[in-house]
PDB file of N, CA, C and O in Angstrom:
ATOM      1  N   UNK A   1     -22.002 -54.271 295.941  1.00  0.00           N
ATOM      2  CA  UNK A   1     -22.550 -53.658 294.733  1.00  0.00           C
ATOM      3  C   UNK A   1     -23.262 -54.689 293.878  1.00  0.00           C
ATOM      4  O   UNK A   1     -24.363 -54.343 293.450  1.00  0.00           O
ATOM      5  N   UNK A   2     -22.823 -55.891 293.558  1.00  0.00           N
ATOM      6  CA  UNK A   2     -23.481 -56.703 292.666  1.00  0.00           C
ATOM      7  C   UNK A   2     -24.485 -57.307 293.638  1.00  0.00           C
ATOM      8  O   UNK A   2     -25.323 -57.998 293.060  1.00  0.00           O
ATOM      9  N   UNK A   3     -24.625 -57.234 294.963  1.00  0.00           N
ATOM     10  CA  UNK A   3     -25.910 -57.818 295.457  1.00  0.00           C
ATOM     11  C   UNK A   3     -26.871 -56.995 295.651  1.00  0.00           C
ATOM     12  O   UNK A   3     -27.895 -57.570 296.020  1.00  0.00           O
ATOM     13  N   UNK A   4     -26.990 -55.526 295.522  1.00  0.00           N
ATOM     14  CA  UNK A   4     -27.592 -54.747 294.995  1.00  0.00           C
ATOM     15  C   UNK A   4     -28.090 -54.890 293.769  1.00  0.00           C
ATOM     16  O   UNK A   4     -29.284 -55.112 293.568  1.00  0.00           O
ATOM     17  N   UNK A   5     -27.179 -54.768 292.813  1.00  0.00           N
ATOM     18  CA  UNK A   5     -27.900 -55.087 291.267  1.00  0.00           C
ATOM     19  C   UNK A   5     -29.143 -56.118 291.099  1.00  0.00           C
ATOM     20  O   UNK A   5     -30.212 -56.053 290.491  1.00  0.00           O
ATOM     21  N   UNK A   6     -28.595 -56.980 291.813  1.00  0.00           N
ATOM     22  CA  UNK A   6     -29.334 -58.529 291.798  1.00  0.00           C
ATOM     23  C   UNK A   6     -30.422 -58.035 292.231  1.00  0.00           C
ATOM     24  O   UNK A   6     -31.315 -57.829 291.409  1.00  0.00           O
ATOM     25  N   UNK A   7     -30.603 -57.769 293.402  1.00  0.00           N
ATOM     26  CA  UNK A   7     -31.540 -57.115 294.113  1.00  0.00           C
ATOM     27  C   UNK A   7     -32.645 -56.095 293.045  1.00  0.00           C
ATOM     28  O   UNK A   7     -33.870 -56.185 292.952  1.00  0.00           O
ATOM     29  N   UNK A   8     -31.827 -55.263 292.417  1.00  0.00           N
ATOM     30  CA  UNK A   8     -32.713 -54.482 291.860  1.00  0.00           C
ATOM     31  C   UNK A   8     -33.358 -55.095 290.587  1.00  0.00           C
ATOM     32  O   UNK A   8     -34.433 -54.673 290.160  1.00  0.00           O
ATOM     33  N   UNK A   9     -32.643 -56.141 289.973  1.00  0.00           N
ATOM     34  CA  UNK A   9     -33.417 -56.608 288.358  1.00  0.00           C
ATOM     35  C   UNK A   9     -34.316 -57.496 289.506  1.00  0.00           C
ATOM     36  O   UNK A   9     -35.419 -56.961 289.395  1.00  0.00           O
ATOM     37  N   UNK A  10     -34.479 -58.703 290.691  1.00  0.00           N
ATOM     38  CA  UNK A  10     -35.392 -58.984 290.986  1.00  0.00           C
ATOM     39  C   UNK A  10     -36.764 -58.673 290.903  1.00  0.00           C
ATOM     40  O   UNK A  10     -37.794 -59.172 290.449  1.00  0.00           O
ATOM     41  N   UNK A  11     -36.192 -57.089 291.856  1.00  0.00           N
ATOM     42  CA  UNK A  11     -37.196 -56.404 292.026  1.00  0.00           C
ATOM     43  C   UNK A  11     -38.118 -56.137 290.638  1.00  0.00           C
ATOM     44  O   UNK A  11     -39.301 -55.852 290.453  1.00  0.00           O
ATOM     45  N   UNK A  12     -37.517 -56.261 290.181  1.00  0.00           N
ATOM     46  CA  UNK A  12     -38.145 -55.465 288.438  1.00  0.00           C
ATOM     47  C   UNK A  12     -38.870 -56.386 288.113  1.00  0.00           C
ATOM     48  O   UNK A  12     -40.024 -56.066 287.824  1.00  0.00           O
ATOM     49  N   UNK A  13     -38.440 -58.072 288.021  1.00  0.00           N
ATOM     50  CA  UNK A  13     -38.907 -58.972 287.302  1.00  0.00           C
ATOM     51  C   UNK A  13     -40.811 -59.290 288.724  1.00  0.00           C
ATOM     52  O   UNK A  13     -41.977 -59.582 288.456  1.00  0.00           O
ATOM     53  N   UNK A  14     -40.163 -59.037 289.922  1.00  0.00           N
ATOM     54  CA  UNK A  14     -41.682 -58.760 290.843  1.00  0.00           C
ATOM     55  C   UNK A  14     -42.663 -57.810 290.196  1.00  0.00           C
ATOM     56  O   UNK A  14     -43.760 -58.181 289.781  1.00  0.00           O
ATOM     57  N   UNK A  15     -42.179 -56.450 290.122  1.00  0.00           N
ATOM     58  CA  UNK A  15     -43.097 -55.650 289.749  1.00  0.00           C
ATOM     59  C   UNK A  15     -43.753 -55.651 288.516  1.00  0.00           C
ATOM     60  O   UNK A  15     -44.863 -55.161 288.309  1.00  0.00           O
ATOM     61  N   UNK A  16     -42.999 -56.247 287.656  1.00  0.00           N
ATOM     62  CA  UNK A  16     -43.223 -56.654 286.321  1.00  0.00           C
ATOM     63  C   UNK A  16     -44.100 -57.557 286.276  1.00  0.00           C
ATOM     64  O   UNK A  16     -44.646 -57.531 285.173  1.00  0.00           O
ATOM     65  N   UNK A  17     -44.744 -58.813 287.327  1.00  0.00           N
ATOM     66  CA  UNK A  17     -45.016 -59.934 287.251  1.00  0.00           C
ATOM     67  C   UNK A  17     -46.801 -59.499 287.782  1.00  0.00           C
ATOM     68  O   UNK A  17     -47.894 -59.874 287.358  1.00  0.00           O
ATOM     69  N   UNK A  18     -46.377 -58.522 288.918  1.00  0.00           N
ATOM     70  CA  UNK A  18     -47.973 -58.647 289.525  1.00  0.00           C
ATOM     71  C   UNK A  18     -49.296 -57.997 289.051  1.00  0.00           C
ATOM     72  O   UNK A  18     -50.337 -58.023 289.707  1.00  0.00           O
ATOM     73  N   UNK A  19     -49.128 -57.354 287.724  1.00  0.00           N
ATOM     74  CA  UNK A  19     -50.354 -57.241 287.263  1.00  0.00           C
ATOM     75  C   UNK A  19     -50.599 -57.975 286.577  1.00  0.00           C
ATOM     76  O   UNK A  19     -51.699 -58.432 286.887  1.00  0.00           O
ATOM     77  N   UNK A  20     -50.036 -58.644 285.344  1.00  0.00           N
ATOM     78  CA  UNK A  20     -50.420 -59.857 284.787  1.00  0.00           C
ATOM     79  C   UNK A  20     -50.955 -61.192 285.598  1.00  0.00           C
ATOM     80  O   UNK A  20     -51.626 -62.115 285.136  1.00  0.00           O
ATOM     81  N   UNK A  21     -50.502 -61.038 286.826  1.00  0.00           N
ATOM     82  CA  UNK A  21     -50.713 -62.340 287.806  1.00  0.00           C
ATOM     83  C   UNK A  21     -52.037 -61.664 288.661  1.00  0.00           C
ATOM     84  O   UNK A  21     -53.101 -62.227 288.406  1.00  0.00           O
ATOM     85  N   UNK A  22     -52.085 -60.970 289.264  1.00  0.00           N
ATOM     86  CA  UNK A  22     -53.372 -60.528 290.149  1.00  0.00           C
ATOM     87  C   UNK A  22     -54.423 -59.560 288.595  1.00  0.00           C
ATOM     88  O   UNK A  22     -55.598 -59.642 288.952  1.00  0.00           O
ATOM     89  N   UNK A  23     -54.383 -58.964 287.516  1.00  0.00           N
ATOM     90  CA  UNK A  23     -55.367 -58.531 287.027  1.00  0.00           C
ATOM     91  C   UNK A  23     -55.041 -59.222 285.625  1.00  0.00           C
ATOM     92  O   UNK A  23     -54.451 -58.478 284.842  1.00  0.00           O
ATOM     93  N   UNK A  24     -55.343 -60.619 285.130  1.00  0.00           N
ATOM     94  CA  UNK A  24     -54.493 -60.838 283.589  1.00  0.00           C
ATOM     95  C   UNK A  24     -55.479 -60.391 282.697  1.00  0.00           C
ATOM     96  O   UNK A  24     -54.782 -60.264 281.690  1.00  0.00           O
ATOM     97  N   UNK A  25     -56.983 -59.955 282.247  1.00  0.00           N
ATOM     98  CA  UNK A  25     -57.395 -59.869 281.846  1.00  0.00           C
ATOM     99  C   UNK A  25     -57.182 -57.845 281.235  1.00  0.00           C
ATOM    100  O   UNK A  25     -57.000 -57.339 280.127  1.00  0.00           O
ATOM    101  N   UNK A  26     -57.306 -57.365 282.391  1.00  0.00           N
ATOM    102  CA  UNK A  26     -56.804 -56.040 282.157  1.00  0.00           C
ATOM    103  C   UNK A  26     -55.423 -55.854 281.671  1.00  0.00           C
ATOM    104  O   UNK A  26     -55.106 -54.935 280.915  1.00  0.00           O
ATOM    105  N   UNK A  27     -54.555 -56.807 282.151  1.00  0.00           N
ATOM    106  CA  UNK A  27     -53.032 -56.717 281.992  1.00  0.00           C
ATOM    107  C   UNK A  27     -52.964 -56.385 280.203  1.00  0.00           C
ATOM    108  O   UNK A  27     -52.511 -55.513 279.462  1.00  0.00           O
ATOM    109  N   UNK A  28     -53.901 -57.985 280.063  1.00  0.00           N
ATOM    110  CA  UNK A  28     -54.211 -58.410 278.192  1.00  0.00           C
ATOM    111  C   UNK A  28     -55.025 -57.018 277.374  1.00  0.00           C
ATOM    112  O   UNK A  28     -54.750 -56.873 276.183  1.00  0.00           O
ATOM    113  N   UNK A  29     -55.962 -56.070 277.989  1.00  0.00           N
ATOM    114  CA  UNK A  29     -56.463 -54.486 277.102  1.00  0.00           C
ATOM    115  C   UNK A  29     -55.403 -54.134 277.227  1.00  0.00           C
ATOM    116  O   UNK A  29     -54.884 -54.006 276.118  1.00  0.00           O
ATOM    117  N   UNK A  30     -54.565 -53.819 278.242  1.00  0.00           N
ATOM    118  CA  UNK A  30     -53.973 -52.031 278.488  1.00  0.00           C
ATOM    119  C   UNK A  30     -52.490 -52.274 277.549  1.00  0.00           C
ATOM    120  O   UNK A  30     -51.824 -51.289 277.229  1.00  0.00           O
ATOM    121  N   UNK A  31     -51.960 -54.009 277.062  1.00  0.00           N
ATOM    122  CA  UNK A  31     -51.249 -54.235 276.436  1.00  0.00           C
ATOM    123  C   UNK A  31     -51.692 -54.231 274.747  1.00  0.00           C
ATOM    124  O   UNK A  31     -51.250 -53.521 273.844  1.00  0.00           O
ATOM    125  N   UNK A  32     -52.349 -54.910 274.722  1.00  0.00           N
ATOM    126  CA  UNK A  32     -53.006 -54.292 273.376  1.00  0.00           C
ATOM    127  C   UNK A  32     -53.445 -53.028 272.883  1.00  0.00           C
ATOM    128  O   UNK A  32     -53.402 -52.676 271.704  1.00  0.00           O
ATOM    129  N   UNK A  33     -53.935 -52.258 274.001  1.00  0.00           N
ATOM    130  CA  UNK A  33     -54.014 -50.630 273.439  1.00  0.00           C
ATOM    131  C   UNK A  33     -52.253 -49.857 273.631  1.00  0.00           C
ATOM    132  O   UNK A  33     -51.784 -48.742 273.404  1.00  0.00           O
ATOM    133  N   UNK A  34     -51.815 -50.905 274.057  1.00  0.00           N
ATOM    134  CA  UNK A  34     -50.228 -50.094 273.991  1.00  0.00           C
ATOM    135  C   UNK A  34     -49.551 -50.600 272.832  1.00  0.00           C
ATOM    136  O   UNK A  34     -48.584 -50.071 272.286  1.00  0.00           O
ATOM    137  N   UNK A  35     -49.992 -51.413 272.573  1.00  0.00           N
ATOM    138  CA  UNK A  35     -48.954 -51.900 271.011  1.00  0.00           C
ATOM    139  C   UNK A  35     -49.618 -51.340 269.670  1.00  0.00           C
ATOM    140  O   UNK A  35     -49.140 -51.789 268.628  1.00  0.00           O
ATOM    141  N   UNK A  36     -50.608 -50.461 269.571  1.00  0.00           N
ATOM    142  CA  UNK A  36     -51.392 -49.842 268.632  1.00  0.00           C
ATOM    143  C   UNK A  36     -50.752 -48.019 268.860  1.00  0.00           C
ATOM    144  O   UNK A  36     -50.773 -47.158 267.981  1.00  0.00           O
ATOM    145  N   UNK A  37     -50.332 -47.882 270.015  1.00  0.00           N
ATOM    146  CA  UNK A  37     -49.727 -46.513 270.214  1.00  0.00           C
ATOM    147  C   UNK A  37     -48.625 -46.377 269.215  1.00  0.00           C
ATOM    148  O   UNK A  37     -48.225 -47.257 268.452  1.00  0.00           O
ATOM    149  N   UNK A  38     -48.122 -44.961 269.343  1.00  0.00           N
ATOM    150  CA  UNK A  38     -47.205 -44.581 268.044  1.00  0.00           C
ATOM    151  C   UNK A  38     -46.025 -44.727 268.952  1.00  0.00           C
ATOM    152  O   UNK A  38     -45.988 -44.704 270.182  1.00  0.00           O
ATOM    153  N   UNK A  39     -44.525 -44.973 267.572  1.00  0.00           N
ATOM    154  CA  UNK A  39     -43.625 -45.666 268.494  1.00  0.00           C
ATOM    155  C   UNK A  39     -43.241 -44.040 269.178  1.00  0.00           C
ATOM    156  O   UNK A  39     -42.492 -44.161 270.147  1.00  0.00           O
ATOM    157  N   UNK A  40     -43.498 -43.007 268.956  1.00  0.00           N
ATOM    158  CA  UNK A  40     -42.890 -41.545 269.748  1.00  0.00           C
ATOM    159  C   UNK A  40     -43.531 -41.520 271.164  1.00  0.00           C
ATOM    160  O   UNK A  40     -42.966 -41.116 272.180  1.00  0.00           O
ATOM    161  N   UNK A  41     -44.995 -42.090 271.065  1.00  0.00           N
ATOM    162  CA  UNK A  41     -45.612 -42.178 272.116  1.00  0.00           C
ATOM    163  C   UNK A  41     -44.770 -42.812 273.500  1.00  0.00           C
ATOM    164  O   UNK A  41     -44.355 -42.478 274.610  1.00  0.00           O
ATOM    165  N   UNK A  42     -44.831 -43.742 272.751  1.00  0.00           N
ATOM    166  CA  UNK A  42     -44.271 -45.154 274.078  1.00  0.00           C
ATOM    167  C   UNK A  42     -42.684 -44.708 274.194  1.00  0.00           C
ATOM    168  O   UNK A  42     -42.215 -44.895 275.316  1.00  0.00           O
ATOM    169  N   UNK A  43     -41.641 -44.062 273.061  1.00  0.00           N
ATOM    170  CA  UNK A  43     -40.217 -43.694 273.765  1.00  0.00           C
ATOM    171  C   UNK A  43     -40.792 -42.632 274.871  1.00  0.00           C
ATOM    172  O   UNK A  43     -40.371 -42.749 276.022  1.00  0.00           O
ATOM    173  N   UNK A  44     -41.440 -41.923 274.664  1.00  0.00           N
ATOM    174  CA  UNK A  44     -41.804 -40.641 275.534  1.00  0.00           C
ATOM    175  C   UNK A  44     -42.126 -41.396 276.798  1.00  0.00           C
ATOM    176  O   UNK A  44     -41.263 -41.456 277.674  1.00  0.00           O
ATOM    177  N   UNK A  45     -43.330 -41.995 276.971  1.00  0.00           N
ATOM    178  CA  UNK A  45     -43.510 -43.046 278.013  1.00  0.00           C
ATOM    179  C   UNK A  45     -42.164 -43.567 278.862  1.00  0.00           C
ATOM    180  O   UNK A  45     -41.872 -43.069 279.949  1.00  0.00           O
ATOM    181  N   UNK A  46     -41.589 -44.348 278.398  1.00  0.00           N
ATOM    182  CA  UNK A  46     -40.184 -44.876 278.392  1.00  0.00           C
ATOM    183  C   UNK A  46     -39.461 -43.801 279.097  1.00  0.00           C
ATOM    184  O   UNK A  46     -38.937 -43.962 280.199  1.00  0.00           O
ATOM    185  N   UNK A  47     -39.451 -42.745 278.456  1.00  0.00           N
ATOM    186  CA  UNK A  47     -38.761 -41.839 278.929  1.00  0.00           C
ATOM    187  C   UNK A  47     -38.654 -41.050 280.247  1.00  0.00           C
ATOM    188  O   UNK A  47     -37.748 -40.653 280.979  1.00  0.00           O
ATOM    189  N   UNK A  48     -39.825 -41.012 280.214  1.00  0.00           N
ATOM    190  CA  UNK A  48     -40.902 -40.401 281.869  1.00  0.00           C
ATOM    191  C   UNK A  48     -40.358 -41.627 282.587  1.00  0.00           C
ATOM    192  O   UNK A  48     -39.414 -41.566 283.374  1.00  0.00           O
ATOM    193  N   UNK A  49     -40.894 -42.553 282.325  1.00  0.00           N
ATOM    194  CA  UNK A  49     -40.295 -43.578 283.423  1.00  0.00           C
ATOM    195  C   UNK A  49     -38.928 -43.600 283.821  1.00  0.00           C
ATOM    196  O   UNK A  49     -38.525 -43.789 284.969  1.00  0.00           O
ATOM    197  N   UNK A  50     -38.200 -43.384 282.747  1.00  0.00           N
ATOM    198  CA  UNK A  50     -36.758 -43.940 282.995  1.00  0.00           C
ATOM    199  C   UNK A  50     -36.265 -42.433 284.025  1.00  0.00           C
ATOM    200  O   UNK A  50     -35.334 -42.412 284.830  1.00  0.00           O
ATOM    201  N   UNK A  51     -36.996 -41.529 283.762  1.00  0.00           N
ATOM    202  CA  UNK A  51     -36.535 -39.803 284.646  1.00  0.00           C
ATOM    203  C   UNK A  51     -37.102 -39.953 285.510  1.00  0.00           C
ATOM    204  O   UNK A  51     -36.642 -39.191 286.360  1.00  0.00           O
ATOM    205  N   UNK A  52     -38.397 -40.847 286.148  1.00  0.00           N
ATOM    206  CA  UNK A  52     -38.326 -40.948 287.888  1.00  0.00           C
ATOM    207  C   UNK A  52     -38.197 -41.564 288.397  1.00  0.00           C
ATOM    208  O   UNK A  52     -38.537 -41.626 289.578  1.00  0.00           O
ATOM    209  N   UNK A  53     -37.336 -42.762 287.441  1.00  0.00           N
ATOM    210  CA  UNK A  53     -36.727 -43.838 288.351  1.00  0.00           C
ATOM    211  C   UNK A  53     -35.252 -43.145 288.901  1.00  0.00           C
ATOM    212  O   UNK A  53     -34.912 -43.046 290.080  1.00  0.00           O
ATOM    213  N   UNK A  54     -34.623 -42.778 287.918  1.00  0.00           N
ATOM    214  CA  UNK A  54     -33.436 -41.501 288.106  1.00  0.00           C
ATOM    215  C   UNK A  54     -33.679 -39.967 289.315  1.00  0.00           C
ATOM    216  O   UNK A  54     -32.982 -39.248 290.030  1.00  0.00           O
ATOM    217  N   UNK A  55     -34.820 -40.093 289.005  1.00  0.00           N
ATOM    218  CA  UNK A  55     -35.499 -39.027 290.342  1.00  0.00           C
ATOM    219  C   UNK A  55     -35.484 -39.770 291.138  1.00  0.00           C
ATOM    220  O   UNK A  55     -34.357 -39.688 291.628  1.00  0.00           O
ATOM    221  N   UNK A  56     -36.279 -40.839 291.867  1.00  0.00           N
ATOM    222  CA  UNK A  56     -36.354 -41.674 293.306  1.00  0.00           C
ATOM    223  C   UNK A  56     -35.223 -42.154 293.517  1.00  0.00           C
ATOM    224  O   UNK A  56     -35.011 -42.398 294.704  1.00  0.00           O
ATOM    225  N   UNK A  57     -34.004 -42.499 292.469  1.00  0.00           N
ATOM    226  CA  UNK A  57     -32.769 -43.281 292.831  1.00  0.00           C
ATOM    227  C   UNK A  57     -31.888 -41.824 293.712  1.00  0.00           C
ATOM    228  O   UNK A  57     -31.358 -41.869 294.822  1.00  0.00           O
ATOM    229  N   UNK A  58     -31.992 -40.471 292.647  1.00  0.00           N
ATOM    230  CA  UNK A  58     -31.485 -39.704 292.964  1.00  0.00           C
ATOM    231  C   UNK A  58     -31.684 -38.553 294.568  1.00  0.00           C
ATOM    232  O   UNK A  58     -30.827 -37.758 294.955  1.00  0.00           O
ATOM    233  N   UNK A  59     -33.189 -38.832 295.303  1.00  0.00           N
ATOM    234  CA  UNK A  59     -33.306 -38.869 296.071  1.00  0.00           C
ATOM    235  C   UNK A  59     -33.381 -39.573 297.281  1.00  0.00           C
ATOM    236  O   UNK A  59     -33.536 -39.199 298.444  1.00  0.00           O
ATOM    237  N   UNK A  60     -33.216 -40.843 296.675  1.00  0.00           N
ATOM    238  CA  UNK A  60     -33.367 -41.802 298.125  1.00  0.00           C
ATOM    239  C   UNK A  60     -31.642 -42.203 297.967  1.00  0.00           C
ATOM    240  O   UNK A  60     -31.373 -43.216 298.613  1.00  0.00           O
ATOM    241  N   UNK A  61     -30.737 -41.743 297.412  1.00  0.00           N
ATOM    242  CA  UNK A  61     -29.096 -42.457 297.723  1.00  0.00           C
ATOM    243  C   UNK A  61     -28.648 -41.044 298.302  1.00  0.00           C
ATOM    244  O   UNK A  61     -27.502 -40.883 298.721  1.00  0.00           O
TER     245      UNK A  61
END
């Protein structure tokens, strides 16, 4: 179980890493037009994400 976990924040800190590293210039707009969004916007965002990561976990276990 904990080499799973490990496994999964890795993974996060990868996916997290490769648009700033392969596109940094786009990485630098699409972050700046996100920190001008309203904060309801981005929980909602947040939110969607966090329900199909819970969807793909919940179909692929």
């Amino acid at each position: 179980m904990e080499t799973v976990l490990i496994t999964a924040i890795a993974l996060v800190f990868i996916f997290e890493g490769l648009l700033p590293f392969l596109f940094p210039k786009f990485w630098q707009r699409i972050m700046s037009q996100a920190s001008q969004l309203p904060e309801n916007h981005l929980r909602l965002t947040g939110l969607a994400s966090l329900m199909i990561g819970l969807i793909i976990l919940w179909l692929w276990a």
